[in-house]
N, C-alpha and C positions, 0 to 999 in steps of 0.2 A: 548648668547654672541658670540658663535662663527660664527653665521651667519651673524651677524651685524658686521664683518668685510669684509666680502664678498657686494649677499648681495647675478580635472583634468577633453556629455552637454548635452541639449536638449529645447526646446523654452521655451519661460518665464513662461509660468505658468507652475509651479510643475517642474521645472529642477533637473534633478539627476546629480551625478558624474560619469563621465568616464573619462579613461586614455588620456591623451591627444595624437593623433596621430602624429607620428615622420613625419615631412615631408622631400621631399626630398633636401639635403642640397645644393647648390652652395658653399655654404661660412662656413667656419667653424672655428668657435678660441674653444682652450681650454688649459685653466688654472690652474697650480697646483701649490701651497701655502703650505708653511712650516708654521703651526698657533707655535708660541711661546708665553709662557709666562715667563717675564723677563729673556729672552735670552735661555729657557729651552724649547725644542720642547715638546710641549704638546697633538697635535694633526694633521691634514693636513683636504686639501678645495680643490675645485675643482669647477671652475667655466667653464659653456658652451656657445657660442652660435653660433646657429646654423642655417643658412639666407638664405633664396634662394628669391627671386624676390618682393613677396609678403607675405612671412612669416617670424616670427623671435619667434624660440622657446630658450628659455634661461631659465638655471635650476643652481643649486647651491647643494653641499653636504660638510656638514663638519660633520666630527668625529675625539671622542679623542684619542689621543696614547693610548697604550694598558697599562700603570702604572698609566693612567691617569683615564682611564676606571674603576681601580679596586675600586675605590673610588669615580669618580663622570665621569659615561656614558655618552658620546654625542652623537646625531645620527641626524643630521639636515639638512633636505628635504626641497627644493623650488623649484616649476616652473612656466613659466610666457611664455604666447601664445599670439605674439602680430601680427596685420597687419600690414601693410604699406601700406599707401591709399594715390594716387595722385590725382590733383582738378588742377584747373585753378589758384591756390594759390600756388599748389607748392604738395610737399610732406609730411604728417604726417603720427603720429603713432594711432593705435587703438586699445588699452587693449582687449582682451577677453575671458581669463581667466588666474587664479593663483591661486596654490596651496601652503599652506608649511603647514611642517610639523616635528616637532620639540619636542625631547627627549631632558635634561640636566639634569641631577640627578633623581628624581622624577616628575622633571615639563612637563609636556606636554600640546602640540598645535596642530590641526588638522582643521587650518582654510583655507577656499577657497572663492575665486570672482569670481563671473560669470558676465562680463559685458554686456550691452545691449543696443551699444553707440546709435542706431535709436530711443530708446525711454528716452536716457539720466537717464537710472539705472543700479544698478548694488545688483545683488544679494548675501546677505553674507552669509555665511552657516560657521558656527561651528559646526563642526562633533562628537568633544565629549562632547558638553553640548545639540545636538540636536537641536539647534540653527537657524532658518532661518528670516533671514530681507532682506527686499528692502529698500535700499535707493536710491535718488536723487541726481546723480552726474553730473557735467558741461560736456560739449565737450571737448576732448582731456585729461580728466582724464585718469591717466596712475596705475599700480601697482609698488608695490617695486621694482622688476626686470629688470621693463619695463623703469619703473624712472631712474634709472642708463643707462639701455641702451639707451635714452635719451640723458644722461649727456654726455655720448661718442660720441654721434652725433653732437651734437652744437662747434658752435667757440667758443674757452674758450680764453678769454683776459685779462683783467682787472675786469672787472665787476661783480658783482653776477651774477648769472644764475636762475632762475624759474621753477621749473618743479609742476604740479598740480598731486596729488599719493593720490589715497583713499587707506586707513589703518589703523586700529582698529575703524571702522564703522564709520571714518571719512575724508573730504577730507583734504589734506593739501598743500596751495602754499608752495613748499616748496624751501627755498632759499639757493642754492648753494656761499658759497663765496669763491674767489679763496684769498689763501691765504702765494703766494710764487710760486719759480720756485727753483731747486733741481736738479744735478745730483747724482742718490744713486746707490749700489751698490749691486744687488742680487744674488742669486743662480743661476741665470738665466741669468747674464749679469748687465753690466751698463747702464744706465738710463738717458737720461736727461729729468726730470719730471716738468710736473703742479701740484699743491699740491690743492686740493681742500676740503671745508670742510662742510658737508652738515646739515640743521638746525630742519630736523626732528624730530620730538617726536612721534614717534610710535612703533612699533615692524616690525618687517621685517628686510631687508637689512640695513638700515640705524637707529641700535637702539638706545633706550632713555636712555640706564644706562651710558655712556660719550660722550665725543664728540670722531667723529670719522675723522680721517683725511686721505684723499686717494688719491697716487701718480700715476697718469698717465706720458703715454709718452706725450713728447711736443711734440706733430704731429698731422693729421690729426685722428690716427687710437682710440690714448689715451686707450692704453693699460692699465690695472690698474693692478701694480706692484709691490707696497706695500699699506697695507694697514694699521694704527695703531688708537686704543683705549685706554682712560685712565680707568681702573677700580679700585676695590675696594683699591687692594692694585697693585703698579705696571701699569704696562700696558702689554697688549696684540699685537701685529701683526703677518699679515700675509704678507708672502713676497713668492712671486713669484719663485720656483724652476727647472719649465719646463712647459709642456704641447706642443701644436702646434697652432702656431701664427704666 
């Protein structure tokens, strides 16, 4: 729940895991999120990313408050290694790996993607059922992580938006619909935002337990600044407290 408000190699035969290697930054945002539930801080988030010319490493952490903790523990890890590749077409992005990894109570996740855009697969590994598949994915499929930072990139106007994201051993078009324009008010400052509201059903950043709606800045950089979920009972957000931006 808590990361769905937000949101590690070797060649293809027999790939193992390793840490993904920090590279060196040019560019660096990061974001920290007061997570509440019905108005009652329950946890904090912390989003990254981190760009230099031809990389974009981008990661995600949320955990619960510590009253929060004594009864139901969070501790929810992602990271997502992406290129950026230019052509006579212009500039795209290229998944090549994502990890997450995710505590909530008793439940746990330890899934990762090894993409392999030259041969159009990508490999899934579930680390705690021991898990490994190849599947067949398109050109320009992206991960959760990658998907959002995507979303950051494009001109938001009127129209829905497209982004293609393999998650839970599927791909998915998945269509962004903007749904309003907003100035709100955070820990962090005022806003005047694009409210955007994205139509996935998976796990990762963008989960399937409500709809998720998420306020960027109206600009070119589209800061995401609050973010809100309806659940069981109530709703959840995350809003923006600090970090460097």
């Amino acid at each position: 729940m808590f990361l769905s408000l937000l949101l590690l190699f070797q060649p293809f035969n027999g790939a193992t895991s390793e840490p993904i290697p920090s590279p060196v930054a040019e560019k660096k945002e990061v974001f920290k999120y007061d997570l509440t539930w019905m108005g009652i801080k329950a946890g904090s988030a912390t989003l990254k990313f981190s760009e230099t010319d031809s990389v974009v490493t981008i990661s995600s952490k949320a955990e619960s408050a510590d009253w929060v903790s004594l009864f139901y523990r969070v501790e929810d890890r992602a990271v997502s290694l992406v290129r950026k590749v230019s052509n006579e077409n212009g500039s795209y992005l290229r998944a090549e790996r994502y990890r997450i990894r995710i505590r909530e109570g008793r439940h746990r996740r330890d899934k990762e993607i090894l993409f392999y855009p030259d041969k159009n697969k990508a490999l899934y590994i579930n680390h705690l059922e021991k898990e490994r598949k190849t599947f067949e994915v398109p050109a320009g499929t992206l991960d959760p992580l990658s998907g959002f930072y995507q979303i950051r990139r494009m001109e938001i106007g009127s129209e829905p938006l497209f982004v293609k994201i393999f998650d839970s051993k599927r791909v998915w078009n998945v269509r962004v619909d903007i749904v309003g324009r907003e100035t709100v008010e955070t820990g962090a400052g005022s806003f005047k935002t694009v409210i955007v509201k994205p139509e996935l059903k998976s796990e990762g950043i963008f989960n399937k337990k409500g709809e998720i709606f998420i306020y960027l800045t109206d600009d070119e950089r589209h800061i995401p600044v609050l973010l809100k979920t309806k659940v069981l009972i109530g709703y959840v957000e995350a809003e923006l407290v600090g970090g460097r931006f």
